[in-house]
C-alpha positions in Angstrom: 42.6 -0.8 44.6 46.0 0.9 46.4 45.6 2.7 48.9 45.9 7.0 48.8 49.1 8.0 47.6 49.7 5.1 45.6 49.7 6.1 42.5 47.0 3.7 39.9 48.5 3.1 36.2 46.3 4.4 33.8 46.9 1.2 31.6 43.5 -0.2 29.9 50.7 16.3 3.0 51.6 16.8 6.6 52.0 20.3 7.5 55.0 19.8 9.8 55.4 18.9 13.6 53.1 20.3 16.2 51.0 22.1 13.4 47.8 19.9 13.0 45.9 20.5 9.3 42.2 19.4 11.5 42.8 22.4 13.9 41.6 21.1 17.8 39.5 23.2 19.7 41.4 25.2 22.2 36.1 11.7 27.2 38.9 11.3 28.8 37.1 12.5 32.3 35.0 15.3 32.1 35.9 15.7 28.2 34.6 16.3 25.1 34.8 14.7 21.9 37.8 15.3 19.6 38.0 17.1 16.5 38.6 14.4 13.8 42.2 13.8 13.3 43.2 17.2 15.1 45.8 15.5 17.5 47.5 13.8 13.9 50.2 12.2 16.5 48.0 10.0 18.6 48.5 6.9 18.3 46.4 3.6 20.2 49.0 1.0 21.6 47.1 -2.2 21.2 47.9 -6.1 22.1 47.1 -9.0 20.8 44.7 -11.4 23.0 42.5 -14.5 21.8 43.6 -13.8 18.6 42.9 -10.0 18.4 44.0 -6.7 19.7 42.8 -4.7 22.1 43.5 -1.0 22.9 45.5 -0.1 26.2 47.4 2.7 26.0 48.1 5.6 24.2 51.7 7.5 22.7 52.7 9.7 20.3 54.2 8.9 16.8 57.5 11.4 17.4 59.7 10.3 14.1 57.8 8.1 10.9 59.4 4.9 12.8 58.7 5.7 16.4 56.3 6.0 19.1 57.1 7.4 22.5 55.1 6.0 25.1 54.9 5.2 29.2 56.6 2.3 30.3 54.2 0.7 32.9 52.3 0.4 29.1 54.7 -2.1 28.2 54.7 -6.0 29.4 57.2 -8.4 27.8 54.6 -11.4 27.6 52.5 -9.2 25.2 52.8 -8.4 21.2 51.6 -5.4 20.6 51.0 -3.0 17.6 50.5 0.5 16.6 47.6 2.0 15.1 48.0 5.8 13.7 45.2 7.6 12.1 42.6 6.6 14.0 39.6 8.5 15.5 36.9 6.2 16.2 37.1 2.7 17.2 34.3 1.8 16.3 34.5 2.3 12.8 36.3 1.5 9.8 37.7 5.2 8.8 40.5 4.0 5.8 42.6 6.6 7.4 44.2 4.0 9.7 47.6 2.4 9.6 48.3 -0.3 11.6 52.0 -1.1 12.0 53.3 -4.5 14.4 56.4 -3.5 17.2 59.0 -6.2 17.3 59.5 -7.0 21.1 63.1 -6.4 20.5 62.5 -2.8 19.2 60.5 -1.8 22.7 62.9 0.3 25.0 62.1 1.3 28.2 63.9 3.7 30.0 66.6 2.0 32.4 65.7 3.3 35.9 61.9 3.0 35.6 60.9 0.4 38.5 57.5 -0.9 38.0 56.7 -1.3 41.6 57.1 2.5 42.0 55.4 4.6 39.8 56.2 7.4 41.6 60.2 7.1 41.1 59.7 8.8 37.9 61.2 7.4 34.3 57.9 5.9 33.4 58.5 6.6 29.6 59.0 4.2 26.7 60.3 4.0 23.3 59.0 1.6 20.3 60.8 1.1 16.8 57.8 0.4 14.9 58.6 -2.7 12.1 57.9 -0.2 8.9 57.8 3.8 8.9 54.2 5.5 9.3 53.2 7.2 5.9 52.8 10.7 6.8 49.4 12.6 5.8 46.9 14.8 6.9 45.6 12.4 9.3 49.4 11.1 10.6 51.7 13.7 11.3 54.8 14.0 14.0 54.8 15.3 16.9 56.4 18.1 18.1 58.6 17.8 21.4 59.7 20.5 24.2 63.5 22.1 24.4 65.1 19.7 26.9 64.9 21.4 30.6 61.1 23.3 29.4 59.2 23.8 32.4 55.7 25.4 31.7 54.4 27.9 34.2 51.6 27.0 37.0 48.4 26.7 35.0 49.6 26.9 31.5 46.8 25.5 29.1 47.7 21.7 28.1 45.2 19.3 26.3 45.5 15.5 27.4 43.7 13.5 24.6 43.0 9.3 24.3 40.4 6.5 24.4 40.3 5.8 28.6 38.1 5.6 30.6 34.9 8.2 30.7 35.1 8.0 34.5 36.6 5.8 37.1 35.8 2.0 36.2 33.3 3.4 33.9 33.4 2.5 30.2 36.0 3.4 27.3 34.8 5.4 24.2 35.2 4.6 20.8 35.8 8.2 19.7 39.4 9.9 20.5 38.7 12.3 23.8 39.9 16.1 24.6 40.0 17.9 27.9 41.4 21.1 29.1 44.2 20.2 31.6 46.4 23.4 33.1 49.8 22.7 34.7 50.1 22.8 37.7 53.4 23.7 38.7 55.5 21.3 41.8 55.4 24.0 44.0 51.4 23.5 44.2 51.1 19.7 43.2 53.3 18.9 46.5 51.8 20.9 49.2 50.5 18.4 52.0 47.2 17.9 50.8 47.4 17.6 46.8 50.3 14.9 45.9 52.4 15.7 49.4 56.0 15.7 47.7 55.1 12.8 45.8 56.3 14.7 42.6 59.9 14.6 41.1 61.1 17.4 39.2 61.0 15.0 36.1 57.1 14.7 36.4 54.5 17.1 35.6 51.0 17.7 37.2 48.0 19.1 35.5 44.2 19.1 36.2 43.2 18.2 39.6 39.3 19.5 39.0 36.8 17.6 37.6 39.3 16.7 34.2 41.7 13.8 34.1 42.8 11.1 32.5 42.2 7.8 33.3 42.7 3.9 32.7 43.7 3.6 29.1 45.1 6.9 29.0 48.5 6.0 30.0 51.5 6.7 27.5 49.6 9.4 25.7 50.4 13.1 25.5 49.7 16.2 27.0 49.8 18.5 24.2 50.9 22.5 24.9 50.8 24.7 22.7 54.1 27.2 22.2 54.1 30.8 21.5 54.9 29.9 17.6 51.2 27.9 17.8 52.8 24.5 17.6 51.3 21.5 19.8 54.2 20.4 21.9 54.1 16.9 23.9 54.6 18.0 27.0 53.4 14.9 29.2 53.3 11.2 28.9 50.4 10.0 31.0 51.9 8.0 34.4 49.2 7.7 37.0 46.4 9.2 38.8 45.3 8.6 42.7 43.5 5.9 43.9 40.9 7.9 45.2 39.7 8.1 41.7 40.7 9.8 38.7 39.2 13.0 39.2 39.9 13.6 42.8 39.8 16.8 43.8 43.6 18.1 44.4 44.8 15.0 43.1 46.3 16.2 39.7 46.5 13.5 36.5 51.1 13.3 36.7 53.0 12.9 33.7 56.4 11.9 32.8 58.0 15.8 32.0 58.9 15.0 28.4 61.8 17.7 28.4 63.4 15.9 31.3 64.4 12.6 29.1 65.5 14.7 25.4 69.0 13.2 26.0 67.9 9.6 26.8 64.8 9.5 24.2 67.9 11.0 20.9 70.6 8.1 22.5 67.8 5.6 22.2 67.3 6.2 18.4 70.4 6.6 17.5 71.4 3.8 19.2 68.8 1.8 16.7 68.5 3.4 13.3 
């Protein structure tokens, strides 16, 4: 394990953007089952070993050819794919799409270092080798005004398939939990993250809900004053004292801090 303050990788008819038709109600730790297909954006990144694939990360479908997702997710020895419409694992549901990601269509951002996490840009893009088909069950997601910063403990919903508690087992049905922001001011104070946190990061939780290791790349979902879901957050890390620890809020990459780099990068590969 690394040691406190090291950061741990948390790796293991569509009715518009934001606007889910399955409305959520308003495991990752401490969570609560999912309603079915009420986050239409998740998506499970998944890589091929021993002849089959095997969920590690989460992301969020944010245009029908692309996923936006962390970078520590990605590793260039690995072929990965993307599978959209899917609520539990552990079942065949017909509502899932499962689309391969060329290795030359994965972009991760240009200053992200993996050795340190905690020098921000963990976000990634994938070009996915055919467009999602849109539905009920697939939508896009819906993404912050560059520069957005929410307000100290604004109600955000981080949602995937990691860990039910720290080195404890995955689920096989999409998890919910209540995670407010809390804001830099708070998250850096000596004895929560102790300046650890840039200004392009974002903290929420810090209780007794948090993500955890297969979390990573997927979003935390805000919802805006016009009721759409908003992908606030991509999942980066947790502490090493666990991934509940008390003061030790779940950090995201601050989605509204990379607008600029994440339009470039798809325009750049159309």
């Amino acid at each position: 394990m690394l040691t406190l303050l090291v950061p741990v990788l948390l790796v293991a008819g569509a009715s518009g953007r934001g606007l889910p038709v399955y409305s959520p109600n308003a495991r990752v730790v401490n969570g609560e089952d999912a309603v079915p297909y009420s986050w239409p954006w998740q998506i499970s990144l998944q890589y091929e070993k021993d002849g089959a694939f095997h969920h590690t990360c989460g992301g969020s479908l944010i245009a029908p050819n692309w996923v936006m997702t962390a970078a520590h997710c990605i590793s260039k020895s690995r072929t990965y794919k993307v599978v959209l419409g899917e609520y539990d694992m552990s079942k065949e549901e017909r509502s899932e799409q499962h689309i391969p990601v060329n290795s030359d269509d994965i972009f991760v951002h240009p200053r992200w270092l993996s050795i340190c996490a905690p020098c921000g840009n963990d976000i990634a893009l994938m070009k996915l080798s055919r467009s999602a088909e849109l539905s009920d069950k697939v939508q896009l997601a819906c993404l912050p005004p560059a520069g957005e910063i929410l307000p100290n403990d604004y109600p955000c919903y981080i949602t995937g398939w990691g860990r039910l508690s720290t080195g404890g087992p995955l689920p096989s049905i999409l998890q919910q939990a209540l995670l407010p922001v809390v804001d830099n001011e708070h998250c850096n104070q000596p004895d929560w993250w102790g300046g650890v946190i840039a200004k392009s990061m974002v903290c929420a939780g810090g209780d007794i809900r948090a993500g955890c290791n297969g979390d990573s790349g997927g979003p935390l979902n805000c919802q805006a004053t016009d009721e759409k879901w908003c992908v606030h957050g991509i999942a980066s890390f947790v502490s090493s004292l666990g991934c509940n620890a008390l003061k030790k809020p779940t950090v995201f990459t601050r989605v509204s801090n990379f607008n600029a780099w994440i339009e470039e990068t798809m325009a750049k590969h159309p």
